[in-house]
N, C-alpha and C positions, 0 to 999 in steps of 0.2 A: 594513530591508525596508519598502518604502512599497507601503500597500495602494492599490488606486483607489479604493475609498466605503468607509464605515462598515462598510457590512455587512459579514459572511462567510459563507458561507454549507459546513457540514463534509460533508463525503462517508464518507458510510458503505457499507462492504463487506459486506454477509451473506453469511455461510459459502458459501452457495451458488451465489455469484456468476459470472457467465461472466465471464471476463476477455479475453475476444477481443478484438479491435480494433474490431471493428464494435458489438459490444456493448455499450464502452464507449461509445465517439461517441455512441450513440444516446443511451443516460443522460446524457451531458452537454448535450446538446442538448436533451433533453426536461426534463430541471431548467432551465435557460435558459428554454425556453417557458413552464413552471409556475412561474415566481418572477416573470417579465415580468407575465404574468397576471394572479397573483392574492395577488403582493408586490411589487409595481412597483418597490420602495426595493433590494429585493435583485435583480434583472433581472439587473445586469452585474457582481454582486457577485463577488471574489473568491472562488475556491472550495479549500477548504483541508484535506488529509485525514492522520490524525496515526495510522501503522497500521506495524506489521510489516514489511505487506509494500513498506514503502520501504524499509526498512534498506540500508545501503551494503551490509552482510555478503552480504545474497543477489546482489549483482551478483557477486563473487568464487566463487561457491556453481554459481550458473546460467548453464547457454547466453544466447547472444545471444537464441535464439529462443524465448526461454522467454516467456509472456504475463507473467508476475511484470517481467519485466526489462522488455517494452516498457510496461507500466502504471508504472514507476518510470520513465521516460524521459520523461513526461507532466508529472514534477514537476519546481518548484525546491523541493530543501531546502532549511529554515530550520534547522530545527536536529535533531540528532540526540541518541538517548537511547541509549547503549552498557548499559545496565543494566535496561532493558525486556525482561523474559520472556516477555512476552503470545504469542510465535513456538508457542511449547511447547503450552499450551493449546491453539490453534489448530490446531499441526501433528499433534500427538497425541493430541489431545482429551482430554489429563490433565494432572497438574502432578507424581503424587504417586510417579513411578517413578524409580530411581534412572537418569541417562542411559544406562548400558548398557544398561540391559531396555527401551528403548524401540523402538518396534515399525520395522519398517525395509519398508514393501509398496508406498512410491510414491519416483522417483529423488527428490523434496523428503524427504523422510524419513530414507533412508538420507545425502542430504548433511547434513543438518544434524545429526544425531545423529557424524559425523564431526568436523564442525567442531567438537560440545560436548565429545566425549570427547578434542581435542585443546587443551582449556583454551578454547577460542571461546568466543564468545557470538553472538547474533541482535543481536538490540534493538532497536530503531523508529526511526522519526522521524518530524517533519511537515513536510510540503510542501503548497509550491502550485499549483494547476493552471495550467501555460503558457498564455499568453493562444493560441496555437496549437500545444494540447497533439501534434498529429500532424505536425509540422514535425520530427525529430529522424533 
């Protein structure tokens, strides 16, 4: 993987994130202006996000139209972690129930509690953002 500069610059998702299309752009664009700004070394930096929600699993899991799926379409993976549980947390906002009793109230939930109760796993990975992440 050949980065273009030194920099990287990681992309972080809060729980609360809009995942839209336009939502995203926007934040990617407005990081771009704030790094040009006022990290000039980071401007055109690589931008690199290492989360759940790339896992290859959820593409087999979710619609085409699902925002999870066009926010992973944004990335190249570099590498992927099949053994990352951080999904669970996330999805369920616990770690400490056994898979069956975990709650099932959004279609993400009820898939992925399928997938685990079928020996599945989640997992993560990190990628990086397409230099024209809306091209796909």
């Amino acid at each position: 993987m050949h980065f273009r500069n030194s920099g990287l610059i990681n992309i972080h998702i809060p729980a609360d994130a809009d995942m839209g299309r336009e939502s995203l752009r926007k934040s990617y664009e407005d990081a771009r202006v704030f790094f040009s700004k006022y990290y000039p070394k980071y401007g055109q930096s690589d931008m690199l996000c290492d989360s759940w929600l790339l896992s290859p699993v959820l593409a087999k899991l979710l619609p085409e139209s699902s925002n999870i799926i066009r926010f992973q379409k944004a990335f190249e993976l570099i590498r992927v972690d099949e053994t990352n549980d951080s999904a669970i947390r996330w999805v369920y906002g616990r770690t400490d129930l056994p898979t069956h009793e975990l709650q099932e109230h959004t279609s993400l939930q009820k898939k992925i509690k399928a997938s685990l109760l079928e020996g599945g796993g989640i997992g993560a990975a990190l990628g990086i953002l397409k230099e024209d992440p809306w091209k796909h």
